[in-house]
N, C-alpha and C positions, 0 to 999 in steps of 0.2 A: 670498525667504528664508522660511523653516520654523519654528514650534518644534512640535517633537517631543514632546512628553510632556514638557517643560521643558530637551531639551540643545540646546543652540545648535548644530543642523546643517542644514544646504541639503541638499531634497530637489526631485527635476523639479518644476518650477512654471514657469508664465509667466501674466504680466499679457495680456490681450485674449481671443478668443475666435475660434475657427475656424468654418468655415462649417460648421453640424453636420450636415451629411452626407455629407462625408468624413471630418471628425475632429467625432464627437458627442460632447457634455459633458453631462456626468450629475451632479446633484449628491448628495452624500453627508453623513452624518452626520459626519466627518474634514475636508470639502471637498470640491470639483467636480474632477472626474477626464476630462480630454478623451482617447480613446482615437480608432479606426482602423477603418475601412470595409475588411471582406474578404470578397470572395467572399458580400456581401448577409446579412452576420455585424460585426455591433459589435464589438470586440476592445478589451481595456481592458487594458494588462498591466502586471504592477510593482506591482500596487497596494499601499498600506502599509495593515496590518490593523492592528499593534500596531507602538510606539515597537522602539529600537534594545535590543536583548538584552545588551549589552556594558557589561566595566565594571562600575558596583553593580548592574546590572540581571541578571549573571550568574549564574542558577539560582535569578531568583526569577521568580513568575507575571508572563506580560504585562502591558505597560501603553498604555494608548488613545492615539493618533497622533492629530495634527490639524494643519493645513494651511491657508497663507492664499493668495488665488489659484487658479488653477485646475494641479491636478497632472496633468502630462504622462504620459500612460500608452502611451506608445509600445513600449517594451522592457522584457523579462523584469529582473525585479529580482534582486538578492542569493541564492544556493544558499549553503544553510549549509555553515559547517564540517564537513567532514564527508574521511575519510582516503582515498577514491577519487580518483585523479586527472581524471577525466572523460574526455568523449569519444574524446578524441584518444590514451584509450592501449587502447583497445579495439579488436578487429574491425571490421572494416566491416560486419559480420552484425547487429553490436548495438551499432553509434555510435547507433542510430534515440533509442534510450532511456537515454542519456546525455547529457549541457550539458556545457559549456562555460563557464558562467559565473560572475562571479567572485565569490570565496566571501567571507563577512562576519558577525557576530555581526546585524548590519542587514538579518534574513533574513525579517522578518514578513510578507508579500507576496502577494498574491493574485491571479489571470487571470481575467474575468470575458468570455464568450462569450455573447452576445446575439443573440440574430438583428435584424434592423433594424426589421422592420414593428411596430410596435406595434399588440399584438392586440387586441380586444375584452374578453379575459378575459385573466388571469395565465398564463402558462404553466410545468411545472415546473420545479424545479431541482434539479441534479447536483452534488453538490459531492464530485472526484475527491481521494484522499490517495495519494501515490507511490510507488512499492518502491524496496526499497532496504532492505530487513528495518528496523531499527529506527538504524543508521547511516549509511547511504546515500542519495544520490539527490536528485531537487527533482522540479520539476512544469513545467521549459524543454524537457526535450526536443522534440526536433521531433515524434514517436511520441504524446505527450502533448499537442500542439496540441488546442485544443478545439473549432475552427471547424466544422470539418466534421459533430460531432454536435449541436452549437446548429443546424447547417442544417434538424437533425429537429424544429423546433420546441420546445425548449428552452433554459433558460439552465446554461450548464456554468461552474461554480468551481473550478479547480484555485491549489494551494496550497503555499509551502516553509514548514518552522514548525523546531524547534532538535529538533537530532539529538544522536545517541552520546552521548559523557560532558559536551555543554552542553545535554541534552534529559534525562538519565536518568542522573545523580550524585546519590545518593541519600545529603544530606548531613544530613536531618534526627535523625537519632540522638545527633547532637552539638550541635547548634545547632536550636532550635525557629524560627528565624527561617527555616529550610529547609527546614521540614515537608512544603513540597510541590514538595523540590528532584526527584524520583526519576521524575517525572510532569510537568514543566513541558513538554514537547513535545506532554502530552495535551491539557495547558490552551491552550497556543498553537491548537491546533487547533480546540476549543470556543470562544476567541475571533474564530476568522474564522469560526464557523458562528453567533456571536451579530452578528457584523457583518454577516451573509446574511440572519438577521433583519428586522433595521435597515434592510438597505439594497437588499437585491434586489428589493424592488418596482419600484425607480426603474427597475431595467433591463429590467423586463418578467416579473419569476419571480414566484411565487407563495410565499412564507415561510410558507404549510403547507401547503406540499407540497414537502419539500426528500427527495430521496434521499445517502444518503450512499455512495458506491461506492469500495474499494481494491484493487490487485491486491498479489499479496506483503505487504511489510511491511506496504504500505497498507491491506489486507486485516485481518491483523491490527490495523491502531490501530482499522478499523470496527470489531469485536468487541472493544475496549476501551472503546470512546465507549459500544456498550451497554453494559458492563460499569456505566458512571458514573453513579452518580444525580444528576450535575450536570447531562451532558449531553441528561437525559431532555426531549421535547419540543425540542427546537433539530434534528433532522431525525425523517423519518415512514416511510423504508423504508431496507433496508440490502442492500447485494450486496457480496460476498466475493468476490477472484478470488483463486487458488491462493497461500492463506495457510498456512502451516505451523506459525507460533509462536503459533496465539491460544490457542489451549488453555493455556498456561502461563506465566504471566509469575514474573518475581521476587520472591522473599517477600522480608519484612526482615531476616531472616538472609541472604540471599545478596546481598542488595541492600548491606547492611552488608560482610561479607564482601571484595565489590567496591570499593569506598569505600578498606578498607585497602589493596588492593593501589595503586589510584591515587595514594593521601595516600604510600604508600612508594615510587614511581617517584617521584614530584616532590618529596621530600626534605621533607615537613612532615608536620604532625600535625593531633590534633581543638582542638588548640590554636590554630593557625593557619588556620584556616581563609580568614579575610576573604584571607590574599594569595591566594588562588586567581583573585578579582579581577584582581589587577595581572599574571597569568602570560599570557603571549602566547600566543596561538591556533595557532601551528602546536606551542609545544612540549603545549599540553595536547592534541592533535591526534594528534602524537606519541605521548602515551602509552598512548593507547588500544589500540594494538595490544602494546607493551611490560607491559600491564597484564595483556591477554589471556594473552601467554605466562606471565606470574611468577603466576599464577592455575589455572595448568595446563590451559590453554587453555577456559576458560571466560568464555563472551559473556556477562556482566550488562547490558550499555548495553543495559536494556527497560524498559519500564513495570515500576513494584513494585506489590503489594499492602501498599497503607501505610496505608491502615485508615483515611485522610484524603480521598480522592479515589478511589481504588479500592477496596471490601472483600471482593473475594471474585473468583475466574478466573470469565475469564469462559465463559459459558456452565453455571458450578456454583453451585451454591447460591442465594443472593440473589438473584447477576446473571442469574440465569437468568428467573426472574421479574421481574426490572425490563424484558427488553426484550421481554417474552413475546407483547407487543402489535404489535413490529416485523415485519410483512414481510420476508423474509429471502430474495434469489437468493445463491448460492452452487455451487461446482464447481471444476472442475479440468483441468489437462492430463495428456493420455494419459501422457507422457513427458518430465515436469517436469525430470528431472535432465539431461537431455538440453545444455541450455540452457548449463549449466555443464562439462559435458565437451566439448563443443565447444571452449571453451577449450584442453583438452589432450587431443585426441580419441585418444591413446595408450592411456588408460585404459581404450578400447570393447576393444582387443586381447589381453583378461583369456586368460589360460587357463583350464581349469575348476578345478583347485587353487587358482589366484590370486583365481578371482573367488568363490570356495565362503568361504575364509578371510576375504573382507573382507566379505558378507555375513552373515558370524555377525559380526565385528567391528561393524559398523555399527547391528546388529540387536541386539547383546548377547544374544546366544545360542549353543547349545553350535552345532558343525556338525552336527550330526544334525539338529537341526532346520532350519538355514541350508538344509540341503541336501532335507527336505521342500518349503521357501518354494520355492525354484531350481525342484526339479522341476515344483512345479505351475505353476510361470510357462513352462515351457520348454513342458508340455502343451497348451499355449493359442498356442505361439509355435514354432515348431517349429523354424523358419527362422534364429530368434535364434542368435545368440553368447552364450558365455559372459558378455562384456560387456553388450552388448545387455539381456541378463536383469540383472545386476547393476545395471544404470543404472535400467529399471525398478522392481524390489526399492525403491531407494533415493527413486525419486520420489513411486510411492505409499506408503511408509512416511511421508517427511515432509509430502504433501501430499493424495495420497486419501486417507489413510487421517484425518487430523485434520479434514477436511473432514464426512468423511462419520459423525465421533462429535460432529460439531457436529450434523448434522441427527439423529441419533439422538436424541441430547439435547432438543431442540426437538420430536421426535416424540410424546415420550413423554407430554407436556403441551401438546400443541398449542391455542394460542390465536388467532394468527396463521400464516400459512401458511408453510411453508417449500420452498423449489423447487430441485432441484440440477441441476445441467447437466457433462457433462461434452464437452471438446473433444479429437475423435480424429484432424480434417484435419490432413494430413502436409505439412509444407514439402515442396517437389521444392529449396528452396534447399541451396547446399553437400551436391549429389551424393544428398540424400536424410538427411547424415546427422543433421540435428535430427530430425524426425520430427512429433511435436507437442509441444513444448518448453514450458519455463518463459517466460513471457511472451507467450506465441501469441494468448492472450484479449484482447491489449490493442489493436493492429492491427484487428481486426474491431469491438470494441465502439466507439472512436473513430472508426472508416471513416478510417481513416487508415493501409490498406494499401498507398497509393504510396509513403509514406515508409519504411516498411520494408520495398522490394523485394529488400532481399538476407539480410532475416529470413524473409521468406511467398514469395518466388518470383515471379515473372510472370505466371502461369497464370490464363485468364478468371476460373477459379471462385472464384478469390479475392473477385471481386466479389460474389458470389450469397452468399456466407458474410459478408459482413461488412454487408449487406443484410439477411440474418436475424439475425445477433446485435446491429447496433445497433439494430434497431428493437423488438428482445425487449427490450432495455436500457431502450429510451424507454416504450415501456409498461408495464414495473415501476414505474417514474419513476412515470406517469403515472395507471395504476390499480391497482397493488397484486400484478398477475399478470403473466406475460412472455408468455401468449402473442400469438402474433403471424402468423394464418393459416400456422401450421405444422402443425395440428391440436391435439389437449388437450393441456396439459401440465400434468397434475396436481400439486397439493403433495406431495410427500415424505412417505414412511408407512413402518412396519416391517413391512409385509408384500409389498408389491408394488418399494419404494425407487422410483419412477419416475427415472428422469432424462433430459430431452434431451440426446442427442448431437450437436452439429454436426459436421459433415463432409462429403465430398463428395454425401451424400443423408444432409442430417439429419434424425433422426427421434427419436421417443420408444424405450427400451428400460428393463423392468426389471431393477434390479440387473445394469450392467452386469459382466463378470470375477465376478462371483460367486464364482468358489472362489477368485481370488486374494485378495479382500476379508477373506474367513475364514479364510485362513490365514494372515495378518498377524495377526490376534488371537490365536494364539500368542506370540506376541512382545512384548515391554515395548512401553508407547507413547514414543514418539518425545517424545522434550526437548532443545527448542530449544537451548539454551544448551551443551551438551555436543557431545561425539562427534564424529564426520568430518564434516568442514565449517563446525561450529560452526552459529549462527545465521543463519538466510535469511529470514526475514520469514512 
């Protein structure tokens, strides 16, 4: 038996001890944690970072776990609430990066990836945050295992913390007791990087040198955590992988905004707030999508700017100088949207009417210009479809192209380096037709392309590709630059733009697509929370 942060609940524990070297016991500032010998990797999983989120504890900050006995860290813990149904109702393309497992407000939990030998010196640490834009996802998937990149001599953190409307209900405009209801998914996550702190020496990392790395969503909460002057100092370098919503999070007008449409699907007011407590988790679960439509399809479940924890987007103003000191890898997929049309690969079969029309739609722009973007992408593409080019259009609008006025931005004021890479290698999976898709970065930087053989394909090179991207990865980690006997790979400048390409012969190229790049700056920038699709991370 357990206490919690004072609720009476049993969590993994047992009395005695295992012979620690199959199952090694670590102690921690919560308690001893006996995890699992893999493949010459320490594996710790489940671990609890912070008490249970549920009940009073709902939409307010974390609160510290602790533990008598030694907690069994055998198995992936708690995936929060969250309106995906998981693996099992996806392709088999992409079960890689979805769980299965079962969902709970008890979602504080952390995976800690060791290697076994204990070295002479600290080695770094990786502390991975999930996609799943800002409602989705955990850090079980199989895709997400972290064994295989602690094999590079470091220690890898991955992490579930509170999502959608129990991560990002932004209730304090009513009640100051919720001041930092709108951002408690932010806080959850600076609590498990102050428990990394605390407690990653014991497993061999070094607590300064901790990198912080996301893909998607995950990507964007990196660019929030700079964004915090909380979280300054709790990590030392940051990598971005194809993020699309960090440019813009929610003000307190929309944030607010949000709020009323929730309080009007669940029949209460700012009067009532405390029953939000007592409402069960599948109907508040529920309304999140019911909120989206009576909202006119607008995605608020994000980080706000609440002037308490966040003051400013990140990457503008303030935040831009608070994290000016961070190291920064960051890039993209060739063919981001890809990833998602797969889903309904109908879409690729645009005619040029159909796909002209939903590119000024998407783009908010008349067709005369839709149809300059089109052309210049076809000049470059010749081979493309209608579709083809439209999927394009759509990936780097929401995702080169926010990537790449993030390194702009950082250019301009260069204090610490900035590096961007971008990924061209083509699945040959499902006939050719992802290409190099949303999610493709993540398979290679984990070296965990056998688990997603029917996302990357079979093909030798796979291996030679995720050989150079995880080991660019560990020497970010490691010393601040990624390269990695690939030859130079300059920081990021507004005259040359360098970026590594991975691909079947990766290399450096400046300014790649160059005229598609510029002619997407005719065009509004891309905001998250609106338009086709809605929010993606």
């Amino acid at each position: 038996m357990t206490d919690r942060a004072g609720d009476a609940k049993t969590v993994r524990s047992a009395a005695g001890r295992s012979p620690t070297g199959l199952h090694p016991i670590v102690e921690t500032d919560s308690g001893a944690v006996r995890g699992s010998l893999v493949d010459e990797v320490r594996v710790f999983r489940g671990v609890p970072y912070g008490a249970d989120t549920g009940g009073n504890r709902r939409f307010l900050p974390p609160q510290p776990v602790r533990w008598a006995g030694v907690f069994d860290a055998m198995a992936y813990g708690p995936t929060a609430p969250q309106p995906h149904p998981g693996a099992l109702s996806v392709p088999l393309h992409l079960a890689w990066i979805f769980d299965s497992q079962p969902r709970s407000e008890d979602c504080l939990v952390l995976n800690v990836y060791a290697p076994r030998e204990a070295l002479d010196h600290a080695v770094p640490v990786m502390v991975f945050l999930h996609p799943g834009g800002f409602v989705n996802g955990s850090a079980s998937p199989p895709g997400l295992d972290g064994t295989n990149l602690a094999s590079l001599g470091v220690v890898v953190v991955t992490l579930n913390h509170r999502l959608n409307i129990f991560g990002h209900l932004y209730l304090g405009e009513h009640d100051g007791d919720y001041g930092g209801s709108g951002n408690v998914a932010l806080l959850d996550i600076m609590a498990a990087l102050r428990w990394v702190q605390r407690n990653i020496a014991q497993f061999g990392g070094d607590p300064g040198c901790v990198t912080v790395f996301g893909q998607s969503g995950g990507g964007s909460k990196v660019a929030a955590l700079m964004a915090m002057p909380a979280a300054r100092g709790l990590f030392h370098r940051a990598i971005i992988q194809s993020a699309s919503s960090m440019l813009r999070f929610a003000t307190l007008e929309e944030a607010a905004r949000n709020t009323h449409h929730v309080l009007k699907e669940l029949q209460l007011d700012r009067r009532r707030l405390r029953a939000l407590h007592e409402i069960p988790v599948p109907e508040l679960v529920a309304s999140i999508s019911r909120t989206i439509q009576s909202s006119g399809k607008r995605d608020e479940f994000r980080p706000v700017i609440d002037g308490i924890h966040l003051h400013d987007q990140p990457f503008s103003g303030s935040s831009q100088q608070l994290s000016a000191d961070v190291p920064l890898l960051m890039g993209w997929c060739e063919t981001e949207q890809r990833a998602a049309f797969s889903l309904t690969p109908d879409v690729l079969d645009q005619d040029p009417p159909s796909a002209l029309q939903r590119v000024a739609r998407f783009l908010d722009v008349p067709e005369d210009v839709a149809a300059t973007v089109m052309d210049t992408y076809a000049a470059a593409r010749p081979e493309d479809s209608p579709g083809d080019l439209m999927a394009m259009v759509y990936g780097d609008h929401r995702y080169r192209r926010t990537v790449t006025t993030a390194a702009e931005r950082r250019a301009t004021a260069p204090k610490a380096p900035t590096y961007m890479y971008l990924v061209r290698w083509r699945s040959p999976a499902l006939g050719g037709l992802l290409r190099s898709p949303h999610f493709m970065c993540l398979p290679f930087a984990f070296r965990n392309v056998e688990r997603a053989r029917e996302f990357v394909g079979t093909g030798s090179d796979r291996f030679r590709l995720q050989e150079e991207m995880s080991r660019a990865w560990v020497a970010f980690a490691s010393r601040g630059e990624p390269g990695n006997g690939m030859g130079p790979w300059p920081s990021y400048n507004l005259r040359e733009r360098p970026t590594m390409v991975f691909d079947r012969e990766s290399c450096l190229e400046n300014d790649p697509a160059r005229d598609e790049r510029r002619v997407l700056e005719l065009c509004p920038p891309y905001i998250p929370a609106e338009g086709e699709g809605g929010s993606r991370g």
